[in-house]
KOLPA-386960 format. One record per residue (C-alpha): residue number from 1; x, y, z; residue in one letter; chain. Coordinates in steps of 0.25 Angstrom, whole numbers, plus 2048, in hexadecimal, padded with zeros to 3 digits. Layout:
BEGIN
guvo,u,v,w,filum,tiba
NUM,X,Y,Z,a,A
...
//
This chain:
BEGIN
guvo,u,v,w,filum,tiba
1,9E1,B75,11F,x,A
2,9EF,B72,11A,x,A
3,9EF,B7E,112,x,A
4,9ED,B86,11C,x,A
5,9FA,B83,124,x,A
6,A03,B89,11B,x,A
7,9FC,B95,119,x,A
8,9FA,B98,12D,x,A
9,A09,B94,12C,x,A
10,A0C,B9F,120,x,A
11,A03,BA9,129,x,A
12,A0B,BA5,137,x,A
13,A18,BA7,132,x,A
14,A15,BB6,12A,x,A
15,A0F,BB8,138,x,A
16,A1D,BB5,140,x,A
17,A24,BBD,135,x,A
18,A1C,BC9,139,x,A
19,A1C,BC8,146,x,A
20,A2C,BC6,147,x,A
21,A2D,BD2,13C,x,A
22,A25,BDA,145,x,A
23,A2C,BD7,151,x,A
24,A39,BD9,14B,x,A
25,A35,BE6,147,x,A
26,A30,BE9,155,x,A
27,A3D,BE6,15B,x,A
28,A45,BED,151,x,A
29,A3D,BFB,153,x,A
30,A3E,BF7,163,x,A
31,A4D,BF8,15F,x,A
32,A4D,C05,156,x,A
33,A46,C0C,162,x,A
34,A4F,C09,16C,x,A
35,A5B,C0B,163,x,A
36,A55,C18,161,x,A
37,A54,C1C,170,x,A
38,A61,C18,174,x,A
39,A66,C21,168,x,A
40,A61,C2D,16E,x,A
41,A61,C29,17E,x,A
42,A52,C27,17E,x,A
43,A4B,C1D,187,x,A
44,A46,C10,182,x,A
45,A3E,C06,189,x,A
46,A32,BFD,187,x,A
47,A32,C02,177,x,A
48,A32,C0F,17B,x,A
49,A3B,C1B,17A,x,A
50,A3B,C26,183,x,A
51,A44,C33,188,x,A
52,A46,C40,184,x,A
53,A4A,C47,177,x,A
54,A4C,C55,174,x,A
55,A45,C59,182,x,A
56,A38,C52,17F,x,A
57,A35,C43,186,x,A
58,A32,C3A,17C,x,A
59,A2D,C2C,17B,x,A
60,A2C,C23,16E,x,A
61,A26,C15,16E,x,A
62,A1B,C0D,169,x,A
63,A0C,C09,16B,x,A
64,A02,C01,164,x,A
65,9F4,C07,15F,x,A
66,9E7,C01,15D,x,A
67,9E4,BF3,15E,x,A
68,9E1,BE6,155,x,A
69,9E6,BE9,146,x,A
70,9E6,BF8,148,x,A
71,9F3,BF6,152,x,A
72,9FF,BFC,14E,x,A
73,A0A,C02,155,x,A
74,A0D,C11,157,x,A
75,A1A,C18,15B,x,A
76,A18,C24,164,x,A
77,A22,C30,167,x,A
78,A1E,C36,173,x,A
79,A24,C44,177,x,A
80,A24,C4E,183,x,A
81,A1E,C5B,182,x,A
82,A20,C62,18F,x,A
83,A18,C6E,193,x,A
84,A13,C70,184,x,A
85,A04,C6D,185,x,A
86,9FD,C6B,192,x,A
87,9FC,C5D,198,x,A
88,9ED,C5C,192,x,A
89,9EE,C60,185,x,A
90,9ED,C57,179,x,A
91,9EE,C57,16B,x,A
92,9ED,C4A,161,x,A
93,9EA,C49,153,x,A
94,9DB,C4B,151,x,A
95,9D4,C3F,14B,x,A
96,9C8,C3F,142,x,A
97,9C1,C37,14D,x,A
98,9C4,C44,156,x,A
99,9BE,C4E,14C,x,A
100,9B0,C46,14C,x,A
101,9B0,C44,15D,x,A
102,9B4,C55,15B,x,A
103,9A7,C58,153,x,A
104,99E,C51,15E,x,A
105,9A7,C55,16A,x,A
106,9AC,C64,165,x,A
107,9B9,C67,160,x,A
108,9C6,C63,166,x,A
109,9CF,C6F,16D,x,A
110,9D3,C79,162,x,A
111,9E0,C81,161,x,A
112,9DA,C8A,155,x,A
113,9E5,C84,14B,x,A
114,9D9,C7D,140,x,A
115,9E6,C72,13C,x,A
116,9E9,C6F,14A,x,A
117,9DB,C6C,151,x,A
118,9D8,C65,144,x,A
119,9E4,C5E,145,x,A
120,9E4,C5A,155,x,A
121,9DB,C55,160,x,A
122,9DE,C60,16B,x,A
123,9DD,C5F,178,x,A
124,9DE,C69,184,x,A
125,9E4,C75,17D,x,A
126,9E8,C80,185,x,A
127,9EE,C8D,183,x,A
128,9FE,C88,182,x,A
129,9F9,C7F,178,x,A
130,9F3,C88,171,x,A
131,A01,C8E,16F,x,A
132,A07,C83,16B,x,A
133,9FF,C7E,162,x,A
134,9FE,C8C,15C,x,A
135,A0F,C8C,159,x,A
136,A0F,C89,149,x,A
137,A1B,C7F,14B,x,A
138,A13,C78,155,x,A
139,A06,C78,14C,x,A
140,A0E,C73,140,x,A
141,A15,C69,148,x,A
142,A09,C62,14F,x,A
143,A03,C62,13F,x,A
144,A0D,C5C,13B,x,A
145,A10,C51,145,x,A
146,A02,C4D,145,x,A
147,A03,C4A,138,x,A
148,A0E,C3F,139,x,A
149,A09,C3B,145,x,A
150,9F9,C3B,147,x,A
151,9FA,C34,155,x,A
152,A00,C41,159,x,A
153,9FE,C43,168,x,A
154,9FF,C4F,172,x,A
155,9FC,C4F,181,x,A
156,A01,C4B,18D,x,A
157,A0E,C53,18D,x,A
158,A12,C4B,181,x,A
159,A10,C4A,171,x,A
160,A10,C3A,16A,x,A
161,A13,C39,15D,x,A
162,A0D,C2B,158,x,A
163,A12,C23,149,x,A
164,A0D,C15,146,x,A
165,A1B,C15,13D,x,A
166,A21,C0F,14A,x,A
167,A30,C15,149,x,A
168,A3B,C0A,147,x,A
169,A47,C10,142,x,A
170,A51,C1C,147,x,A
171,A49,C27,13E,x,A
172,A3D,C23,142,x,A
173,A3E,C23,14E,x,A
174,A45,C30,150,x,A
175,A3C,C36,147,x,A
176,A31,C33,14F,x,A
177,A37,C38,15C,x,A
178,A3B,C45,155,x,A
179,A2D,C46,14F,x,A
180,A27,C47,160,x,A
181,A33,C4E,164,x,A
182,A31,C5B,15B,x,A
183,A24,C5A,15C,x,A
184,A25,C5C,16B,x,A
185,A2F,C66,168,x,A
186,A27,C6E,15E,x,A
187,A1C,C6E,169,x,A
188,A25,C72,172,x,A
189,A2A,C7E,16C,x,A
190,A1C,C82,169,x,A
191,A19,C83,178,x,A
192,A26,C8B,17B,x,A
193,A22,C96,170,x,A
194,A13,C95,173,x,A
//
């Protein structure tokens, strides 16, 4: 039984050590965050920064996914897209899960683009949608953008970028933000031409 106690009291203290490292690298993001609004007169409270950059609104903070050993944490850039889709249409990344459900249920709304419905899970596709899913900037962007971030989000007025690589530094961070705000941007255009 002796032999024993060395070995909980190595166990207890590689414990402390990774929970003090992981809050100190908490607080030390928490930091870069705030830093990173103040630079660029955006918002920040409760972990998360909020305001407005180049026209769109824009919000980046963090949330937790999943539960027990599959939790993890996930940075999300959120970004306004006034006026571009209407306020019931969707689109996510379509999952293999959704292709199964489709083959019992029918398929999903279609835009007639084969890399795009095979790409996204669409929902409520009307006519201005159509359009601006139709602009090749817009097409390529969306492509592109869902492949860096599969847990790519559009409805509600808004588009969500998502990264488990929770940004901690000034790069990152800014790029990140970039990424949702040209996004939005591309998007935007796409309806003005449409």
């Amino acid at each position: 039984m002796s032999f024993l106690l060395p070995i909980v009291a190595v166990v207890l203290v590689v414990a402390i050590v990774i929970g003090l490292s992981t809050v100190q690298a908490q607080y030390r993001r928490q930091e870069a965050w705030k830093q990173f609004a103040a630079a660029r007169q955006l918002g920040w409270s409760n972990g998360q920064i909020a305001g407005v950059v180049s026209g769109c609104t824009v919000a980046m903070f963090t949330e937790e996914r999943g539960s027990g050993k599959h939790r993890h944490t996930v940075a999300v850039a959120r970004c306004s897209l006034p006026a571009v889709f209407s306020p019931s249409f969707a689109l996510e990344r379509e999952t293999l899960g959704q292709k199964l459900v489709q083959l019992v249920k029918g398929p999903d709304h279609q835009v007639g683009d084969p890399e795009l419905d095979a790409a996204f899970l669409l929902s409520n596709v009307d006519g201005g949608a159509r359009r601006v899913l139709g602009q090749r900037h817009a097409r390529e962007t969306l492509l592109e953008y869902v492949a860096r971030y599969p847990s790519m989000r559009i409805g509600n007025g808004s588009l969500q970028l998502e990264t488990t690589r929770v940004p901690s530094d000034e790069a990152g961070l800014s790029a990140f933000l970039q990424d949702a705000v040209s996004l939005s941007t591309a998007l935007q255009r796409a309806k003005q031409r449409g």
